[in-house]
N, C-alpha and C positions, 0 to 999 in steps of 0.2 A: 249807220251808227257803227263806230269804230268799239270793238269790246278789246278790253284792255282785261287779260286774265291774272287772276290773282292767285297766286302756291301759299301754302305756308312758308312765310322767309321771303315773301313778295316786299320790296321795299320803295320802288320806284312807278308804283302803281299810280300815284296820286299826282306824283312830277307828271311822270307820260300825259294824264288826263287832261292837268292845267295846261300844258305846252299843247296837247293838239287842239283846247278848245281857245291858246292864244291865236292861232292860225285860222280857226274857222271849222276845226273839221269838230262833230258830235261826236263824244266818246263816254263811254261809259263803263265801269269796274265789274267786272262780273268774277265771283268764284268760281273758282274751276268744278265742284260738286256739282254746281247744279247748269253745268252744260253751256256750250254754245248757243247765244239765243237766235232764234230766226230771221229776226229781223239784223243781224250782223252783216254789215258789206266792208267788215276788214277787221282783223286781226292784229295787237300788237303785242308780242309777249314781251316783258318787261324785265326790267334788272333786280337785283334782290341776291335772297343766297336762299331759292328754296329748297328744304328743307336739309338746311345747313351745309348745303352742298357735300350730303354723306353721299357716298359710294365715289361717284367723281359730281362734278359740277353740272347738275342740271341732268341728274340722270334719271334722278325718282319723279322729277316732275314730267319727263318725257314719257312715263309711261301712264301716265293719268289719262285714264277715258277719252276725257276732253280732248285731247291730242289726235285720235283717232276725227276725231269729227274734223279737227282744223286740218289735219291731209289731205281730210274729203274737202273742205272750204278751197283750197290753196291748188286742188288739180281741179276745181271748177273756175277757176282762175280769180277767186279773193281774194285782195292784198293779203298779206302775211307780213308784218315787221318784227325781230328777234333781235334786242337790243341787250347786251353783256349778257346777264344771267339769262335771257331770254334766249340770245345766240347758241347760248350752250344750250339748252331746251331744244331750239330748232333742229342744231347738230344731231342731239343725239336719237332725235325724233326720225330724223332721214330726210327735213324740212329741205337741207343744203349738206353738200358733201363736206368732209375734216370732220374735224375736232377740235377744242379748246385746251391747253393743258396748262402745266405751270406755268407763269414768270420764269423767263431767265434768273433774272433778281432772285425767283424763290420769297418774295415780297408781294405785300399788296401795294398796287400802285394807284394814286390820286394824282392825278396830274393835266394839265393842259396839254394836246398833241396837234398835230398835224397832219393836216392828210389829203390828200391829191385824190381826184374824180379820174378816173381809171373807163367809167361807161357813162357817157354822159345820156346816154339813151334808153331809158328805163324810168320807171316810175317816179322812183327815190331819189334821181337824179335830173330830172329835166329842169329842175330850178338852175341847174351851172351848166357850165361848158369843161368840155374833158382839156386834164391839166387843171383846173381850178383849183386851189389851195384851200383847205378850212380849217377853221379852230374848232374841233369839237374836243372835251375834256374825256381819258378814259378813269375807270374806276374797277379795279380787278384784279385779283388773285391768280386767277386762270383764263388768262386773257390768249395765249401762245398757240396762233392759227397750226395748224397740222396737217399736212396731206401729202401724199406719196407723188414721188418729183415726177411719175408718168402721169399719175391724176392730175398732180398741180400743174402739166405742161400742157395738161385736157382744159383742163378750168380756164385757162388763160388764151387755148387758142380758141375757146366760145367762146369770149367775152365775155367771162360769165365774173368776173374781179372786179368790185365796185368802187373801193378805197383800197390805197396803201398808203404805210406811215410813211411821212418825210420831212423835211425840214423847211423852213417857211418859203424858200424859194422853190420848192414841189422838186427837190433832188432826192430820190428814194434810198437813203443811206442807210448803215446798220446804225450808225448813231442816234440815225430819227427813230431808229424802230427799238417801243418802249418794253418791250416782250418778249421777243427774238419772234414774233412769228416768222414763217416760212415766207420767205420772199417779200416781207413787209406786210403780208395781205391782213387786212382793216375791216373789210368787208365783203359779202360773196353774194352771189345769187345760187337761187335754186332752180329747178328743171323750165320752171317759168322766171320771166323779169319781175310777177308782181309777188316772187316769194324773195326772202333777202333777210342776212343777220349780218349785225355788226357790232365789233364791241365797245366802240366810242358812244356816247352816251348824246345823241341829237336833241335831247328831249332840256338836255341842260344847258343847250347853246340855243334855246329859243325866245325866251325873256327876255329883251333889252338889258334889265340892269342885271343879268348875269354874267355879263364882260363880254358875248357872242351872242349874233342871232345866226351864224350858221347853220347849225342842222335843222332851221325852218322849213328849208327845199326839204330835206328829207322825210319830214312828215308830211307834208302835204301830199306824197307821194300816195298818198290817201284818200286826196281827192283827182287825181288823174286816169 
């Protein structure tokens, strides 16, 4: 059972649940009060604005109890997925290294993106082959990846970069990139392959009649 954690300012709790139970995987909504339940063999934190994203985005809810247990989930090697406001949770939890900050724009952005398979060997990824192109749509205020060019030169030579934005031919331009993150970066992993945040929103390209089933592969990433 997949638990899907809920913050105050949780918004995308109920997408996540119908998108992983369109795939196959069981999941189920759990409040973050009353703890990780035992029977959990993965982890998705989810998008939202909790708790109004005061201090910076996803900072009150990374220090919620619960978060403590999912470290302990995630260095026993349970999946972990941290999608937009989930992402920033992870971040600032220690889930995966950066930060999330403003938009370039200074804007919230809704929009359809693009974005290229960087590790095609990992959990979240074994549904594509590296280079693969997707349409998954992002949705966020503080979407703008952040990490120091020695870190980010670390990041990159582990393999550890899942997605970056680019343009439908998978050319990683500044054009395609909707946020200014740092080097395009879309998605990351953490110290394991089965921990990972990203800010494109997979759970909204899994429906048929939402214009993409892309980010299918990515949740099943769940069952692998």
């Amino acid at each position: 059972m997949v638990a899907i954690l809920q913050f105050g300012g949780s918004n995308c709790d109920r997408d996540a649940e119908r998108a992983l139970a369109h795939v196959g995987i069981d999941a189920r909504r759990v409040w973050h009060e009353d703890g990780l339940p035992e029977d959990a063999d993965g982890v998705l934190l989810p998008g939202g604005f909790s708790y109004g994203d005061y201090l910076r985005a996803g900072a009150m809810a990374a220090r919620a109890p619960v978060m403590e247990q999912v470290r302990e989930a995630a260095a026993r090697g349970t999946p972990v997925l941290g999608v937009c406001n989930g992402a920033q949770i992870g971040c600032e939890a220690g889930l995966t290294p950066g930060a999330f900050t403003t938009n370039r724009s200074a804007r919230f952005q809704c929009e359809p993106v693009h974005l290229r398979v960087e590790n095609a060997d990992t959990p979240w990824t074994r549904a594509y082959d590296e280079g693969d192109v997707l349409s998954i749509p992002i949705a966020h205020g503080e979407g703008r990846f952040e990490l120091g060019g020695e870190e980010l030169a670390d990041l990159e030579s582990e393999d550890r970069v899942l997605f970056r934005y680019c343009d439908t031919d998978g050319a990683v331009t500044d054009a395609a990139n909707p946020n200014g993150s740092a080097d395009n970066v879309a998605g990351v992993l953490g110290d394991r392959d089965t921990v990972a945040v990203m800010m494109p929103h997979p759970e909204r390209a899994t429906l048929p009649h939402l214009g993409s089933t892309d980010g299918q592969g990515v949740l099943r990433g769940f069952s692998n």
